[in-house]
C-alpha positions as CSV (number, residue, x, y, z in Angstrom):
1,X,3.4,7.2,17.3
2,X,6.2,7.5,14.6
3,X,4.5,6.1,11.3
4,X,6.2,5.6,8.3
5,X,4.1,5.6,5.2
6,X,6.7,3.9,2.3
7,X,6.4,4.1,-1.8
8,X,3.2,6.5,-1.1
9,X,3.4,9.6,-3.3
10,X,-0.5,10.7,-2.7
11,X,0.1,11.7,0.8
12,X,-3.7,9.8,1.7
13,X,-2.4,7.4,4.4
14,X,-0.4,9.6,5.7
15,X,-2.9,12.7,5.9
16,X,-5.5,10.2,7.9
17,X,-2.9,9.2,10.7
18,X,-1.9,13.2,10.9
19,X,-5.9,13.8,11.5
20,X,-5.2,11.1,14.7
21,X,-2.6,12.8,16.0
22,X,0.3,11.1,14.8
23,X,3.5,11.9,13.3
24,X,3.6,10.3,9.7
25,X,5.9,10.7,7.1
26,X,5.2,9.2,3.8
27,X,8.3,8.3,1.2
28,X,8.4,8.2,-2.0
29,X,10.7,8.6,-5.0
30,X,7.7,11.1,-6.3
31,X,7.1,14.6,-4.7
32,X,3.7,14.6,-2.3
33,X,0.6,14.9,-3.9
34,X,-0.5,16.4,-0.8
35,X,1.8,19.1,0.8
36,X,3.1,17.7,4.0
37,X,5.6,15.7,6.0
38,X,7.0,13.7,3.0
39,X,10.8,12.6,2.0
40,X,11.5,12.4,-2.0
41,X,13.9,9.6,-2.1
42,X,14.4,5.9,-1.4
43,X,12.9,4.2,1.9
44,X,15.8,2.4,2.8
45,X,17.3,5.7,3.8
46,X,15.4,6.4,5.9
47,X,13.9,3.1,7.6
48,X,16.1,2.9,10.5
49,X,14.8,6.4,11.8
50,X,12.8,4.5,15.1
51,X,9.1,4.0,13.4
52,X,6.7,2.0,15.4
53,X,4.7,1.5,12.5
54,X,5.2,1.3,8.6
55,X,2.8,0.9,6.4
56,X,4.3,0.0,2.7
57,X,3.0,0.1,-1.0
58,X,5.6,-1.7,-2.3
59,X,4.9,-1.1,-6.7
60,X,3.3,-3.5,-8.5
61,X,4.3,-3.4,-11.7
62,X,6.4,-6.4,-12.0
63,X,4.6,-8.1,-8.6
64,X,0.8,-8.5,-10.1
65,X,-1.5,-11.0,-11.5
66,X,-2.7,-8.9,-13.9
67,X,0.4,-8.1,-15.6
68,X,1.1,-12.0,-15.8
69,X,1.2,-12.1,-19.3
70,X,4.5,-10.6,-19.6
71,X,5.7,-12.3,-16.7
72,X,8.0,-14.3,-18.8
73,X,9.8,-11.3,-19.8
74,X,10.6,-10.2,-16.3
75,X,12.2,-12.5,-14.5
76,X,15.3,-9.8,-13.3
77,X,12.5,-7.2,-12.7
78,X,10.8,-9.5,-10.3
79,X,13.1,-10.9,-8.4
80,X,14.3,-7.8,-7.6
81,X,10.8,-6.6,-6.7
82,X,9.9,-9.6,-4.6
83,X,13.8,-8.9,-2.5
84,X,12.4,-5.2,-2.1
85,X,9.3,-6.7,-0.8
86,X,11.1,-9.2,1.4
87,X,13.7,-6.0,2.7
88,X,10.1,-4.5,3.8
89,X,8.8,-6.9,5.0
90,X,11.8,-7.6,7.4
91,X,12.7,-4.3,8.7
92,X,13.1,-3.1,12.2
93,X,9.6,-1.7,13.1
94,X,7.2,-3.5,15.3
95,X,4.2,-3.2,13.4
96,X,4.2,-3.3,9.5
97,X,1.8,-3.6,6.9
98,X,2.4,-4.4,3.2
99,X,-0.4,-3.4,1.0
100,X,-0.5,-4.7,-2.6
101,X,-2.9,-5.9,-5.3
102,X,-3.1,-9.8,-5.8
103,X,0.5,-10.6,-6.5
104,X,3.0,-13.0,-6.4
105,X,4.0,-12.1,-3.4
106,X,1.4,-14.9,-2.3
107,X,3.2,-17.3,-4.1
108,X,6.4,-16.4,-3.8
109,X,6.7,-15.1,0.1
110,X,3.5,-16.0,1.8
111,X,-0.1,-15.6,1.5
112,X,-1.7,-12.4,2.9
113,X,-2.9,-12.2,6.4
114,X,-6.2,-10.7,5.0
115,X,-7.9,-9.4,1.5
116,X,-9.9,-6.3,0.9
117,X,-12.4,-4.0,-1.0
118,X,-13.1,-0.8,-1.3
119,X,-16.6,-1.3,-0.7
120,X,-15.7,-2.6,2.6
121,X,-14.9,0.9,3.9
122,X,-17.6,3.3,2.2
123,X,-16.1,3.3,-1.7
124,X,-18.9,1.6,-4.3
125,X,-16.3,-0.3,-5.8
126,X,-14.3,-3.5,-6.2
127,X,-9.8,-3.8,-6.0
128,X,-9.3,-6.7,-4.3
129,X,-6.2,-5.4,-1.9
130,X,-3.9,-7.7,-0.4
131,X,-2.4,-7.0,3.3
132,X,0.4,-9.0,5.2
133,X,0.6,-7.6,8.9
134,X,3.2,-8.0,11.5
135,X,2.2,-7.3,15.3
136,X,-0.9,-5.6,13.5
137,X,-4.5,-7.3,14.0
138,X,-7.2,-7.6,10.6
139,X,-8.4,-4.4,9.3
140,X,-12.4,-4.4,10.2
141,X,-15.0,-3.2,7.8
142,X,-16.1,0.4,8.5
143,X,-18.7,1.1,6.2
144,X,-20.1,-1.4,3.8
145,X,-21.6,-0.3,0.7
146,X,-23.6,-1.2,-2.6
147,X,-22.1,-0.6,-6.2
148,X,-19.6,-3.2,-6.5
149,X,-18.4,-1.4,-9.2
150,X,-15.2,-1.8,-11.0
151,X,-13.7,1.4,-12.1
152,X,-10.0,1.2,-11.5
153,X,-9.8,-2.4,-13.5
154,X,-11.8,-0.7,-16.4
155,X,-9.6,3.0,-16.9
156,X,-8.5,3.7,-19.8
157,X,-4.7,3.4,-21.1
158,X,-3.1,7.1,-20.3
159,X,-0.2,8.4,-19.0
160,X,-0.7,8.3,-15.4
161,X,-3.4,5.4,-15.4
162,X,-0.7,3.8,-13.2
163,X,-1.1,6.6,-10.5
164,X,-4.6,6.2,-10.5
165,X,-4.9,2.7,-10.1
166,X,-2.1,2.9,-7.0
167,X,-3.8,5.3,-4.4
168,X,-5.3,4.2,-1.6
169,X,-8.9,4.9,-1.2
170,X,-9.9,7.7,2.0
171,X,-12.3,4.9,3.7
172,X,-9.4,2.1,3.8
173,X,-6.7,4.8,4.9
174,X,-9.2,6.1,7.7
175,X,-9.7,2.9,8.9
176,X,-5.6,2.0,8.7
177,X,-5.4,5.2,11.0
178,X,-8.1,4.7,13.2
179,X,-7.6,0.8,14.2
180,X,-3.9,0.8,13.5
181,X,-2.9,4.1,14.8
């Protein structure tokens, strides 16, 4: 299958549907964390390229809840956000996923089709993720664990705090790969 992994600059999604056999190609306007099959450059170059599958991390910055207190400010950089979200969302490939943090998206587009943890696929803590899915069914827990920790809400202001908050975790990009590839 031809899986397109958009706005990812980690390479993690796209490394767990290579381990299935597929051929992914994450986009991003960053370089890959993770050498690999990876375009530096804008997705809507490249969307029309026959994917059966996209799965898309649209940024957050401007899209969620817990940036709402300077909401008011950024009313331009939303509604562009929530059009790039909408341009994802509506693209030519039979089975899509958006992925983002509460958002909203939910209030401005549609609820998600489905909410998830971390420790819903083997990671000790708690990011609730949002998912809207087209022709794709509800991701299913894979490993369920104690710790309910929440580290990524907690990390301290730095740099690339940002980066670190936006990767997927291993467990929820397995089980993207293995019930969705």
């Amino acid at each position: 299958m031809n899986v397109l992994i958009a706005c990812e600059f980690s390479g993690i999604v796209r490394e767990a549907f290579k381990a299935k056999g597929h051929d992914a190609l994450s986009c991003d306007l960053l370089p890959s964390e993770i050498p690999g099959n990876h375009y530096q450059g804008d997705v809507r170059d490249i969307i029309d390229n026959g994917f059966d599958l996209m799965i898309a991390h649209p940024p957050c910055t401007h899209l969620a809840v817990s940036g709402a207190r300077w909401f008011k400010d950024k009313k331009v950089e939303q509604k562009e956000a929530l059009d790039f979200v909408r341009f994802l969302m509506d693209a030519n490939i039979p089975k899509i996923a958006i992925e983002n943090p509460i958002s909203i998206i939910s209030s401005h587009i549609r609820k998600p089709d489905q909410i998830i943890q971390p420790w819903q696929f083997g990671h000790g803590e708690t990011k609730k993720t949002c998912l809207w899915l087209k022709n794709l069914p509800l991701l299913q827990p894979t490993n369920i664990v104690d710790g309910r920790k929440d580290r990524i809400h907690k990390l301290p202001p730095s740099e690339n705090r940002w980066k670190e908050r936006s990767r997927t975790y291993e467990g929820i990009a397995k089980a993207m790969a293995d019930q969705w590839g």
